[in-house]
C-alpha positions as CSV (number, residue, x, y, z in Angstrom):
1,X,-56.4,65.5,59.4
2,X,-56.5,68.9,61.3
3,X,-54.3,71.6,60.1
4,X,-52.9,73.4,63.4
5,X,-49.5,75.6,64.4
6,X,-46.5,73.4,65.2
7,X,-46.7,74.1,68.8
8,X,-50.4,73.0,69.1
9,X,-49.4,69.1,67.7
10,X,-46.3,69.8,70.5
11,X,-48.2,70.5,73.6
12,X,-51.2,67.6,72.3
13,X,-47.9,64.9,72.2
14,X,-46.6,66.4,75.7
15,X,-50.2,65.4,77.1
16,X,-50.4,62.1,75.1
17,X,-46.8,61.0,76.5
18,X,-47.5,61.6,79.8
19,X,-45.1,64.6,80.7
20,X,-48.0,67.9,82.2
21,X,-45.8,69.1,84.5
22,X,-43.9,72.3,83.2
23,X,-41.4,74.7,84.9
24,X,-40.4,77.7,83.2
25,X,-40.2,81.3,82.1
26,X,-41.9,82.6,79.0
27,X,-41.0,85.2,77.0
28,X,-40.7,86.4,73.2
29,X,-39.1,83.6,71.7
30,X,-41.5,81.0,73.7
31,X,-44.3,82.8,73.8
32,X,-46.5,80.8,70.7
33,X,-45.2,77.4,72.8
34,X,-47.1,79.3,76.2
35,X,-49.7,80.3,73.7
36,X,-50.1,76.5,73.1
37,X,-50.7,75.3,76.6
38,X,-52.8,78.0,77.6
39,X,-55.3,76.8,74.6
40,X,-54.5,73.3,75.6
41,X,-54.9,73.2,79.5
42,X,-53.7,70.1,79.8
43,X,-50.3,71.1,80.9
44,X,-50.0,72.9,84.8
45,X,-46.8,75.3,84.3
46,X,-44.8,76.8,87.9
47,X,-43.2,79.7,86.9
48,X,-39.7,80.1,88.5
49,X,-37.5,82.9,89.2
50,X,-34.7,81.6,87.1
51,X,-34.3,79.5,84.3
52,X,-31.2,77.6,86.1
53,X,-34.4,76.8,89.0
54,X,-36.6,76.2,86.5
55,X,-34.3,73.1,85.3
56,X,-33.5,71.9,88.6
57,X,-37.2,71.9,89.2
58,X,-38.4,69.5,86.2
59,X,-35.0,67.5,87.1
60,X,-36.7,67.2,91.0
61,X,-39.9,66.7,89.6
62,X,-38.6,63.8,87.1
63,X,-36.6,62.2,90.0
64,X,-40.0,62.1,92.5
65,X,-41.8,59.3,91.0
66,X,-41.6,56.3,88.9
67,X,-42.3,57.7,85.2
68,X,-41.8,61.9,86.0
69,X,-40.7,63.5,83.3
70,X,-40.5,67.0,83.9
71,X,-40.5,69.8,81.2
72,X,-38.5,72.7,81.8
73,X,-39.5,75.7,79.1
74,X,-37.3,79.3,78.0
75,X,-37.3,81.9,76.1
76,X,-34.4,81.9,73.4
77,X,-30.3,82.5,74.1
78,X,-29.4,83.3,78.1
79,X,-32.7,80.8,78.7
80,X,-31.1,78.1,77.0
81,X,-27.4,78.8,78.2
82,X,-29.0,78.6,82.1
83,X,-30.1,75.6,81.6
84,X,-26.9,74.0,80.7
85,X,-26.6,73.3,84.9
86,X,-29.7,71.2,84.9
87,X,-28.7,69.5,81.8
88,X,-25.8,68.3,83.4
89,X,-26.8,67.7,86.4
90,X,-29.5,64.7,85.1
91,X,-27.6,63.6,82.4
92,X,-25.2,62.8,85.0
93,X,-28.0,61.2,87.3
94,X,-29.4,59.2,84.5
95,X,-32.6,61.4,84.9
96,X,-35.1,62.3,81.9
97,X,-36.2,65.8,81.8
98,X,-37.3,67.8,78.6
99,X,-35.7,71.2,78.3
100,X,-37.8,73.6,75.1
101,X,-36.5,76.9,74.3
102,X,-37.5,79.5,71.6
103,X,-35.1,80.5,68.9
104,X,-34.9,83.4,66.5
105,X,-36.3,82.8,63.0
106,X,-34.5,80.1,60.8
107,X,-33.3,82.8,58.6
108,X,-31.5,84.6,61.5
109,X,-29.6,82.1,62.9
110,X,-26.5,82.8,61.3
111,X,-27.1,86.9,61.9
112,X,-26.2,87.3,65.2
113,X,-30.3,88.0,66.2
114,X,-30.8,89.6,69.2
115,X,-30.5,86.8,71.8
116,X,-30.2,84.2,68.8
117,X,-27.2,81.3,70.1
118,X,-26.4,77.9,68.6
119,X,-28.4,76.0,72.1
120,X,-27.9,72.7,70.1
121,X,-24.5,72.5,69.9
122,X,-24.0,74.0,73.6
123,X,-26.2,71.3,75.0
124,X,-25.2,68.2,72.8
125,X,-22.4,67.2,75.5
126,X,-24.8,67.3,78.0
127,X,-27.5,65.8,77.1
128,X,-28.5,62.4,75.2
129,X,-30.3,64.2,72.1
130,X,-30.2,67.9,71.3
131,X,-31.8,69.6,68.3
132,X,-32.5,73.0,66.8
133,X,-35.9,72.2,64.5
134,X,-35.6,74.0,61.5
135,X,-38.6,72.5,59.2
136,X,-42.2,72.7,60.9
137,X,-43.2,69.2,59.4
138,X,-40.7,67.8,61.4
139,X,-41.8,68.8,64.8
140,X,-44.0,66.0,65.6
141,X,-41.4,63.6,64.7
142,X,-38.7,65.4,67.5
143,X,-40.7,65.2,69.9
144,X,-41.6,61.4,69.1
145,X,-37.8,61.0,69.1
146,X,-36.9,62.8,72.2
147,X,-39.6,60.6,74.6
148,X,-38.0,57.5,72.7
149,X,-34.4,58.8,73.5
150,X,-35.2,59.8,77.3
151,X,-36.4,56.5,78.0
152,X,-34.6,54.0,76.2
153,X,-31.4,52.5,77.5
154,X,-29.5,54.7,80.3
155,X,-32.1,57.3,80.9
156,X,-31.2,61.6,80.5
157,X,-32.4,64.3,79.3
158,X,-33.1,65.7,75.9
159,X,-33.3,69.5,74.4
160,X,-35.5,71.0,71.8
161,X,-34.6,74.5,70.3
162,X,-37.7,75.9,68.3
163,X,-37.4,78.9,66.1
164,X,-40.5,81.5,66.5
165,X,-41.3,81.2,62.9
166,X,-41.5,77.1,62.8
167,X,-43.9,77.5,66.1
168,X,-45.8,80.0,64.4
169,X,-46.1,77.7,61.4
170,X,-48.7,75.2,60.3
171,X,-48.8,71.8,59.6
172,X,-51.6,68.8,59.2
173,X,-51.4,66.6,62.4
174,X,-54.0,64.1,64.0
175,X,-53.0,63.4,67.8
176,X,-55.3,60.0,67.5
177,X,-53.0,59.0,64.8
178,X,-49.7,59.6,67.3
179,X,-47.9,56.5,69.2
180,X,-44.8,56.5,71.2
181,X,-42.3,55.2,70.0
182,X,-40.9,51.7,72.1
183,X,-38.8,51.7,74.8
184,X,-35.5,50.1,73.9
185,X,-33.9,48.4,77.0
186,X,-31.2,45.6,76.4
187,X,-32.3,42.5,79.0
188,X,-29.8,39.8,80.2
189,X,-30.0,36.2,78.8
190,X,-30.9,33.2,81.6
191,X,-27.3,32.2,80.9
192,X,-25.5,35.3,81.6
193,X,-27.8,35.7,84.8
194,X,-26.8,31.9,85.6
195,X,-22.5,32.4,85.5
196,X,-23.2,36.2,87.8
197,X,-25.2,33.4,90.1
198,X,-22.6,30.8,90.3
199,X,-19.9,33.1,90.9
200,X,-21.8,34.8,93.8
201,X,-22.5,31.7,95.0
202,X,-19.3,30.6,94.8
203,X,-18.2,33.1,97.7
204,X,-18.3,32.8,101.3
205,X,-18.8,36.6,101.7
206,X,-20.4,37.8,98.7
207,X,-22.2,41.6,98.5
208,X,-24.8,43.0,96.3
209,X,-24.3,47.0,95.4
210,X,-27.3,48.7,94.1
211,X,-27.1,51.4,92.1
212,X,-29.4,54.4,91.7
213,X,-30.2,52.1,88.0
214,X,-32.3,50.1,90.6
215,X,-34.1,52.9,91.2
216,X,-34.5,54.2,88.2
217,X,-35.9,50.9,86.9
218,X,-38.7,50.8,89.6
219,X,-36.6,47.9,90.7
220,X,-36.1,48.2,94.5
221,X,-38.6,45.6,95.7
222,X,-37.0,42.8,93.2
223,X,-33.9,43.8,95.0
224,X,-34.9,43.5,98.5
225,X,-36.5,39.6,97.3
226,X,-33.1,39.1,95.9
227,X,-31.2,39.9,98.6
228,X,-33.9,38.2,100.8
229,X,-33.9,35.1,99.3
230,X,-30.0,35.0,98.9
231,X,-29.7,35.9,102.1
232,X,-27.0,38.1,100.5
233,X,-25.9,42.0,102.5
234,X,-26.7,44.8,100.4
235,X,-24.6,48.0,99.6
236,X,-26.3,50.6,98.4
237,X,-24.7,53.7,96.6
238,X,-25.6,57.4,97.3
239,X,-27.8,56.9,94.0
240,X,-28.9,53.7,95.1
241,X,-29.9,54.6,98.7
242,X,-33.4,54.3,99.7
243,X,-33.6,50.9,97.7
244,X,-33.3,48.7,100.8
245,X,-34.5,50.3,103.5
246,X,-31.7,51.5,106.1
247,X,-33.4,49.0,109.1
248,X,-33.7,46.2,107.3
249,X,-31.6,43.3,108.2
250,X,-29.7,42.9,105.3
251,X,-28.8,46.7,104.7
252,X,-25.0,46.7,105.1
253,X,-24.5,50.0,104.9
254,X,-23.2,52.8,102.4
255,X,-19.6,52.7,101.6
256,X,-17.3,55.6,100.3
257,X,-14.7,58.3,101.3
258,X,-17.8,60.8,102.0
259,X,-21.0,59.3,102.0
260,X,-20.4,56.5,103.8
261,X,-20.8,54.3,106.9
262,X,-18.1,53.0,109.2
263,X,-19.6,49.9,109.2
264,X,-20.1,50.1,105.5
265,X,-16.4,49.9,104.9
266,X,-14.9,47.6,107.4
267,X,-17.9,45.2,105.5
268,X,-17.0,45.9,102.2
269,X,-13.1,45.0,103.3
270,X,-14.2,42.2,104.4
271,X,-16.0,40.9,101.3
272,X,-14.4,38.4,98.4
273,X,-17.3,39.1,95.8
274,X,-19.3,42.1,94.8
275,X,-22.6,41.8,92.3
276,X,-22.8,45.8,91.1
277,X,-26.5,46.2,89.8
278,X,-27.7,49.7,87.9
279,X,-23.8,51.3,89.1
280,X,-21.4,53.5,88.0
281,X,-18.3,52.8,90.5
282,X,-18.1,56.3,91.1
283,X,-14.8,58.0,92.4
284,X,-16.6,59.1,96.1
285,X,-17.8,55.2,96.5
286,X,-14.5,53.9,95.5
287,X,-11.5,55.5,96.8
288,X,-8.4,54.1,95.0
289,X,-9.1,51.2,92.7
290,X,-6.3,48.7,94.1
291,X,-7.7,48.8,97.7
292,X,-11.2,48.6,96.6
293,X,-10.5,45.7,93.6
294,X,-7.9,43.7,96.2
295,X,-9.0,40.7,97.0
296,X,-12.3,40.2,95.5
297,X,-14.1,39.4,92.0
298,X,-16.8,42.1,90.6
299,X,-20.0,41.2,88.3
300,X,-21.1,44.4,86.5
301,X,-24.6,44.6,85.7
302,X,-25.1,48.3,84.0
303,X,-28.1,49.3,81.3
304,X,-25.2,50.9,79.4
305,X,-22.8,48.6,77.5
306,X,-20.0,51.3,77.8
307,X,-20.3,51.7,81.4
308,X,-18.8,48.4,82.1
309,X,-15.3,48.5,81.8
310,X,-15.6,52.2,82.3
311,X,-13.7,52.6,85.8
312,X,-11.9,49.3,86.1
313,X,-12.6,45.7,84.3
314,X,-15.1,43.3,86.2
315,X,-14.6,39.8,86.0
316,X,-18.3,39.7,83.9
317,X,-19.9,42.5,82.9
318,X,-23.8,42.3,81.4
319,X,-25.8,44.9,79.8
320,X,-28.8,45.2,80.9
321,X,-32.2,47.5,82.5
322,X,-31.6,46.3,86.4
323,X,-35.3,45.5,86.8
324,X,-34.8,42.9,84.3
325,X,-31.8,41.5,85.5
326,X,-32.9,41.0,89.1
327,X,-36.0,39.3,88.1
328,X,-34.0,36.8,86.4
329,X,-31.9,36.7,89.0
330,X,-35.0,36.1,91.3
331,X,-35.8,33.6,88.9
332,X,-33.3,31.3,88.8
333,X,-32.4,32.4,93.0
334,X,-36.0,30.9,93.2
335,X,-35.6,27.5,91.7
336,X,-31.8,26.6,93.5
337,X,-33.2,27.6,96.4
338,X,-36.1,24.8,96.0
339,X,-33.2,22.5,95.2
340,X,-31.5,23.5,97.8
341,X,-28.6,24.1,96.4
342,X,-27.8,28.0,97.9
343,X,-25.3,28.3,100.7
344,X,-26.1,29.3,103.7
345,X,-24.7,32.9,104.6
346,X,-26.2,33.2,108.5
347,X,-22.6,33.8,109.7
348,X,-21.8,36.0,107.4
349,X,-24.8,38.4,107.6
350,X,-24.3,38.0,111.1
351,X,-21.0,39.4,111.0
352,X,-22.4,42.4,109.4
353,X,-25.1,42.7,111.3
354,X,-22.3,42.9,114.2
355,X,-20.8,45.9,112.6
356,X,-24.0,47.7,111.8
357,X,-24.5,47.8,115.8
358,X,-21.1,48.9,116.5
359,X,-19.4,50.8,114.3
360,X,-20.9,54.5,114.5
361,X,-19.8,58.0,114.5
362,X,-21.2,60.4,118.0
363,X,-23.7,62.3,117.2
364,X,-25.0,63.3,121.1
365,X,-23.2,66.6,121.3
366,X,-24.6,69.6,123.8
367,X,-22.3,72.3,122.5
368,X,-23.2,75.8,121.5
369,X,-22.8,76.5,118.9
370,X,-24.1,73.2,117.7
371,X,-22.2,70.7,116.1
372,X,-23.5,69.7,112.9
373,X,-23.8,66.0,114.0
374,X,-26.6,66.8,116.3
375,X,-28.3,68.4,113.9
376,X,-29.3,64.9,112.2
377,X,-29.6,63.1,115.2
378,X,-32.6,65.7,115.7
379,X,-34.0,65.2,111.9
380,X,-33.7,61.1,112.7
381,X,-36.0,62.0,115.5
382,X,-38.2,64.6,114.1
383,X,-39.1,63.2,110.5
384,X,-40.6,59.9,110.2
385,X,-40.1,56.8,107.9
386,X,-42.2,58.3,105.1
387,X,-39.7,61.5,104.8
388,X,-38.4,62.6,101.6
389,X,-35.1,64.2,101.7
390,X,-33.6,66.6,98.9
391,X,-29.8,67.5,98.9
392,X,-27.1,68.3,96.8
393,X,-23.5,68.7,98.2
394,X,-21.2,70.2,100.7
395,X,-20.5,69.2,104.0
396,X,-23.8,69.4,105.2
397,X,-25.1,66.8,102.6
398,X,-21.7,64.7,103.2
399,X,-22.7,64.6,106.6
400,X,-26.8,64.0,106.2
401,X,-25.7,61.0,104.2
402,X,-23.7,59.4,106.9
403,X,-26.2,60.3,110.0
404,X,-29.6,60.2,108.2
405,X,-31.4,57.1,107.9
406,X,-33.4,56.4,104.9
407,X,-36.2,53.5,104.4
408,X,-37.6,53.5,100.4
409,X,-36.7,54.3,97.1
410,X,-36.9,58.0,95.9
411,X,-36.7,59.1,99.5
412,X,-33.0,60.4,98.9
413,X,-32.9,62.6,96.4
414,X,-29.8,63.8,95.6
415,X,-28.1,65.4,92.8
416,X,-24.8,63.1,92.6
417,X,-22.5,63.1,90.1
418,X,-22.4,67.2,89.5
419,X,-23.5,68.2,92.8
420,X,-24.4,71.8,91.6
421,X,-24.9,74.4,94.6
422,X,-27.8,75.8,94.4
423,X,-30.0,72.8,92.9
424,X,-31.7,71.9,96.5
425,X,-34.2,74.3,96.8
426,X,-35.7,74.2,93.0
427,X,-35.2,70.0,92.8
428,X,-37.3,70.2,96.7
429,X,-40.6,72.4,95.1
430,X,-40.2,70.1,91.9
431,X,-40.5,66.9,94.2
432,X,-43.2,68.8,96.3
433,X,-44.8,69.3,92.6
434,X,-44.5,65.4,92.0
435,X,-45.3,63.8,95.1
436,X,-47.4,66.7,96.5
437,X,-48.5,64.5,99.9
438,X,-45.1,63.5,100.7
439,X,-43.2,65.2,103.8
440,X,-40.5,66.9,101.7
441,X,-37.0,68.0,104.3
442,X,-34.5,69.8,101.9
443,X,-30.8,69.8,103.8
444,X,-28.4,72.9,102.8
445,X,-25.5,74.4,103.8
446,X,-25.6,78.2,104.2
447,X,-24.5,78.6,100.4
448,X,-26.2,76.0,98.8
449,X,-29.0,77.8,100.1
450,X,-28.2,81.2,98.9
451,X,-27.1,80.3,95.2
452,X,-30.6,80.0,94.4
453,X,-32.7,81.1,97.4
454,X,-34.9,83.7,95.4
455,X,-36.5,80.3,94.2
456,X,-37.9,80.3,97.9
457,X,-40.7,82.7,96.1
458,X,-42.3,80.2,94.0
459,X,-42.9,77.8,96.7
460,X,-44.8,81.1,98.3
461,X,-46.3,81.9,95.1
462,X,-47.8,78.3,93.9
463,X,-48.6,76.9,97.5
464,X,-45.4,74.0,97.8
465,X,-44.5,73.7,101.1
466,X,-41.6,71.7,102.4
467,X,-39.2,72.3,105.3
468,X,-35.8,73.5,104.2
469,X,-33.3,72.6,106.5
470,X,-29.9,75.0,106.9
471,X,-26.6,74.5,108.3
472,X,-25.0,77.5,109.1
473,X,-21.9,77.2,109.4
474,X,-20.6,80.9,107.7
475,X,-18.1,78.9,105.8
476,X,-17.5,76.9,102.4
477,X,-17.1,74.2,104.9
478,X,-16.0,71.6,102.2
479,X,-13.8,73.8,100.6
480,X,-12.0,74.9,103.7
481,X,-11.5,70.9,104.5
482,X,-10.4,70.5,101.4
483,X,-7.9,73.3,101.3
484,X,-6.4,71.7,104.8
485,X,-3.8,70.0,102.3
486,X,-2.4,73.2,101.2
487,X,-2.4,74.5,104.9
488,X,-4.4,77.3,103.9
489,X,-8.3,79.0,104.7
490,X,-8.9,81.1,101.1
491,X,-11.8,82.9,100.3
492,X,-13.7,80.6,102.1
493,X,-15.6,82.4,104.7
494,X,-18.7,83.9,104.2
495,X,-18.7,86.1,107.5
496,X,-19.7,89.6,108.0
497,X,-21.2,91.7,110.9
498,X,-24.3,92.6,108.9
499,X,-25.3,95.7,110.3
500,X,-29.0,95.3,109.2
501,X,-29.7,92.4,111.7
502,X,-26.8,92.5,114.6
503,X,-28.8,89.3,116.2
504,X,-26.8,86.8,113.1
505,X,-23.5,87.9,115.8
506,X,-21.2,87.7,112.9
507,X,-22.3,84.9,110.8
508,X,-23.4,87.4,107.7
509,X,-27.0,86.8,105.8
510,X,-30.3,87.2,108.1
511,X,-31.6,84.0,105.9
512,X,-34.1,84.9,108.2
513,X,-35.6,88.2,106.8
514,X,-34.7,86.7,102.8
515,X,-37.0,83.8,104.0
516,X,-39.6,86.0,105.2
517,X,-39.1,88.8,102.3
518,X,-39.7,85.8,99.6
519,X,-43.0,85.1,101.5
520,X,-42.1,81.9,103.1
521,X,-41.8,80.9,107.2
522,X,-38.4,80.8,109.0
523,X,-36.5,79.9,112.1
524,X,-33.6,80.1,114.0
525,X,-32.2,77.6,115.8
526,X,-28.7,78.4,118.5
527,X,-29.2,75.8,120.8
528,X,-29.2,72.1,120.7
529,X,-32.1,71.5,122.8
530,X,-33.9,73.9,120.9
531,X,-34.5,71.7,117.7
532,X,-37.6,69.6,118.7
533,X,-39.6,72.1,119.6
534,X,-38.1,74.1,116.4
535,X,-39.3,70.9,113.6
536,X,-42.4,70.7,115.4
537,X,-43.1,74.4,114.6
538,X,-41.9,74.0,111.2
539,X,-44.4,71.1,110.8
540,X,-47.2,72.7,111.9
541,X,-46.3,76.6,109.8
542,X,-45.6,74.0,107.0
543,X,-49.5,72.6,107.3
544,X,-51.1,75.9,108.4
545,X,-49.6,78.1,105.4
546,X,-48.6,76.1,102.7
547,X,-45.2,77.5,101.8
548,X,-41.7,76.8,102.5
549,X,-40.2,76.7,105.8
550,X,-36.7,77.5,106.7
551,X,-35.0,76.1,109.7
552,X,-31.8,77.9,109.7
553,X,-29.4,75.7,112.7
554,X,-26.3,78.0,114.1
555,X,-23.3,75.7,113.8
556,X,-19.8,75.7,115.1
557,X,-18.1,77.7,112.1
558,X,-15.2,74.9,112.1
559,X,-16.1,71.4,111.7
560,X,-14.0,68.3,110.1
561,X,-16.3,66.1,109.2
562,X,-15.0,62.1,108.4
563,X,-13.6,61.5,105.4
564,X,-10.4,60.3,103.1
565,X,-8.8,59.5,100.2
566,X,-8.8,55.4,100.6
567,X,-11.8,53.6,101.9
568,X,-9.5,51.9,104.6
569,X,-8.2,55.1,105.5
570,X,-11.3,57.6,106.5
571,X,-10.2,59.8,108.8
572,X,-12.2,60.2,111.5
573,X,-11.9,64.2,113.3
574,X,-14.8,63.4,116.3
575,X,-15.1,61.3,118.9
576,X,-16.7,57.5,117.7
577,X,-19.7,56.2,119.6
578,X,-18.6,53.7,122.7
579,X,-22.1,53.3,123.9
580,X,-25.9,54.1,122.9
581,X,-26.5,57.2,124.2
582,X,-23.5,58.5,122.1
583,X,-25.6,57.7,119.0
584,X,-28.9,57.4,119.8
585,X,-30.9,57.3,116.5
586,X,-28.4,54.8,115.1
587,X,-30.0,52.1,113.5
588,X,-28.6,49.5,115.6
589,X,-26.8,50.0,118.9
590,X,-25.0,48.1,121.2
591,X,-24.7,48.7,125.1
């Protein structure tokens, strides 16, 4: 065998497992890992502007495509600690994603080193494997390990902390000689499958939610046959969006306090069973358990075993990968309905279908300055069925989620469950890295965008270009909703008369001139009318220069937008749609 430093056999098993796409900063600690790929050249790196970017970047990048695992790569201490964000933010996505970082020596690890911090420990509760290598010989191994642990079961990501001196060391290792290690996944038995089908098919107005598992599992096609052949509405979750697409007949719409679609609900009420595939019941989906439980039976089909039974006991719960499950379920779906021995749900569907072309929210406003609903009712128009969309929280993704329309899997890409500001921008150039011929739309509020806007500069830098869409409303708009409950607007507003550019009238930051100063395009939108014309410039700057382009909208600084605390309570602060043109880029409409 070949006798070679630590890092070499590293970078060779990156390569071998399939994961070349790195984000990162170098630096003393790191540098004989950097050393590594440069020798290497297998692995393309993106250098970011911070290491909390750099993570959200391999976490975009990982979320992309079926089988992305991004690598996201730091010097030792403060590079590790920024991470922690990212971390959390995919392990609470289910997302793989390989964070390395350098470490002092082995023997100064316990002498307060100059940058020197316990990384393993910090990350463990964030992440589903964390280790500090302290013997060279058992580098290859880790690695091995980590792959295995990202993909096996409920997907997340892993952390490796290397000390300098064990990446400087050497050690005998033969790449041909490597394997991955298997993928563990639990699959559900034919009879499991076969009770989840009876009592489904034991309902007159059954539903199947699909999680963001489905997606994760490469799964959304087996769903859309399931659902096809069972003739059976679909729910998806904000995770699980994208796997049916939003026009198709059997989409039923989201359902929620936030994310969610009046017609969603008031089908979701109306149901007596629910089939959750790849799901976590999350809090925003559910609203209070009693009105969401009342009057129907749950099937709970999760890749984790102790994610059923974690928000409220179903009536059966199986562990399983969702790809598995539903092509049992096709399976056996498949052979009642040659027997014919499935029900026939036509009226049911139908009555959906009836709410779907009803029940919407106005979105044709002409005020100025522009109400935010307009704003997607323009992006419905501009951005085709092939768009990716990237968001994160706040009002403006709240909002996107209820207005946008979405037709495939991994074209709503969202960070869910943590919702960290700042995380759109860096996940948007790591998707633009991982689908680099996709149309990429990020959606921000005005400080989403700035937690992280220097990021903008790497998109500039390394040629990603991708429209970046900005609300600006001058406000924590979901904090001051929020804070209506305590009758009170605290430190909330992010207004200023910025005496550097008098043309923002009031609203603070020229995102403008950042824009422009980080070496990307930008414009500024006041008027409602003016949007078309503003996308279509933004398409074609996108395709003549390669970078990022920001297209910063003017809103109305106060806007409610429709929410509650029960999912048959939502309240509802705008006027509701009575006719088509109040809602013209609804999916269905009704005269």
């Amino acid at each position: 065998m070949a006798k070679m430093r630590t890092v070499d056999a590293a970078v060779a098993i990156l390569e071998k497992e399939g994961a070349t796409e790195a984000f990162g900063l170098p630096g003393a600690a790191i540098n004989p890992f950097y050393s590594a790929m440069r020798a290497h050249g297998g692995i393309r790196h993106t250098l970011a502007r911070h290491v909390e970017g750099a993570s959200h970047m391999a976490d975009g990048y990982s979320r992309a495509a079926d089988g992305n695992i991004g690598i996201c790569i730091g010097t030792s201490g403060p590079a590790g600690t920024d991470m922690i964000t990212g971390l959390y933010a995919a392990q609470a996505d289910s997302i793989p994603m390989l964070c390395i970082t350098g470490q002092a020596p082995v023997a100064k690890l316990h002498k307060e080193d100059f940058q020197a911090v316990d990384i393993e420990s910090i990350a463990k509760p964030v992440t589903k494997f964390a280790m500090t290598i302290l013997e060279p010989g058992q580098v290859p191994g880790a690695f091995q390990k980590a792959f295995q642990i990202m993909r096996s079961g409920r997907p997340g990501p892993v952390l490796l902390d290397l000390p300098i001196d064990v990446q400087m060391a050497e050690i005998e290792f033969d790449i041909d000689a490597y394997e991955p290690l298997p993928v563990e996944k639990p699959k559900a038995s034919r009879k499991q499958l076969e009770k989840a089908l009876d009592m489904l098919t034991s309902a007159k107005h059954p539903l199947i939610v699909a999680g963001g598992g489905i997606i994760n599992a490469g799964a959304s096609a087996q769903l859309v046959e399931l659902a096809e052949i069972l003739n059976v509405p679909v729910i998806p979750t904000l995770m699980g969006w994208g796997a049916i697409p939003d026009d198709h007949q059997l989409m039923a719409g989201m359902v929620g306090l936030q994310t969610s679609h009046r017609y969603g609900n008031e089908t979701f009420l109306q149901s007596d069973f629910v089939i959750g595939i790849g799901n976590r019941w999350a809090n925003r989906h559910t609203g209070g358990l009693d009105t969401y439980t009342a009057g129907r039976k749950f099937v709970h089909i999760d890749i984790e075993p102790t994610q059923i039974g974690r928000v409220f006991s179903p009536d059966l719960g199986i562990a399983s990968d969702a790809g598995a499950a539903l092509t049992g379920l096709i399976e056996l779906a498949r052979e009642r309905r040659a027997a014919k021995s499935l029900p026939d749900y036509s009226g049911w569907v139908a009555e959906c279908q009836e709410r779907k072309g009803s029940l919407h929210r106005k979105t044709n406003f002409d005020n100025v300055p522009i109400k935010p609903q307009r704003v997607y009712q323009e992006m419905n128009k501009a951005f085709g069925r092939d768009t990716t969309y990237v968001s994160t929280i706040g009002l403006s993704q709240i909002a996107g989620a209820q207005m946008l329309h979405v037709f495939g899997a991994r074209k709503w890409i969202n960070a869910g469950q943590a919702g960290p500001l700042g995380w759109t921008a860096p996940a948007a150039l790591g998707v633009v890295r991982g689908t680099p011929d996709a149309t990429v739309v990020a959606l921000s509020g005005d400080y989403d965008f700035q937690f992280m806007i220097e990021e903008l500069a790497v998109g500039a830098q390394f040629n990603l270009p991708y429209i970046h869409v900005v609300v600006n409303n001058s406000y924590l708009g979901l904090i001051r909703q929020s804070q209506r409950g305590f009758n009170m607007e605290q430190n909330v507003s992010l207004a200023f008369e910025n005496i550097n550019s008098p043309e923002t009238n009031g609203y603070g930051v020229d995102h403008i001139k950042v824009a422009e100063g980080l070496g990307c395009k930008a414009i500024r939108v006041e008027n409602p009318n003016d949007m078309p014309a503003a996308f279509d410039k933004a398409k074609a700057l996108m395709g003549e220069f390669k970078v990022p382009v920001v297209v910063e909208v003017i809103l109305e600084k106060i806007t409610n937008i429709s929410m509650g605390v029960e999912i048959n309570g939502v309240n509802e602060f705008e006027e509701l749609a009575e006719t088509a043109e109040d809602a013209p880029t609804a999916i269905l409409t009704k005269a």
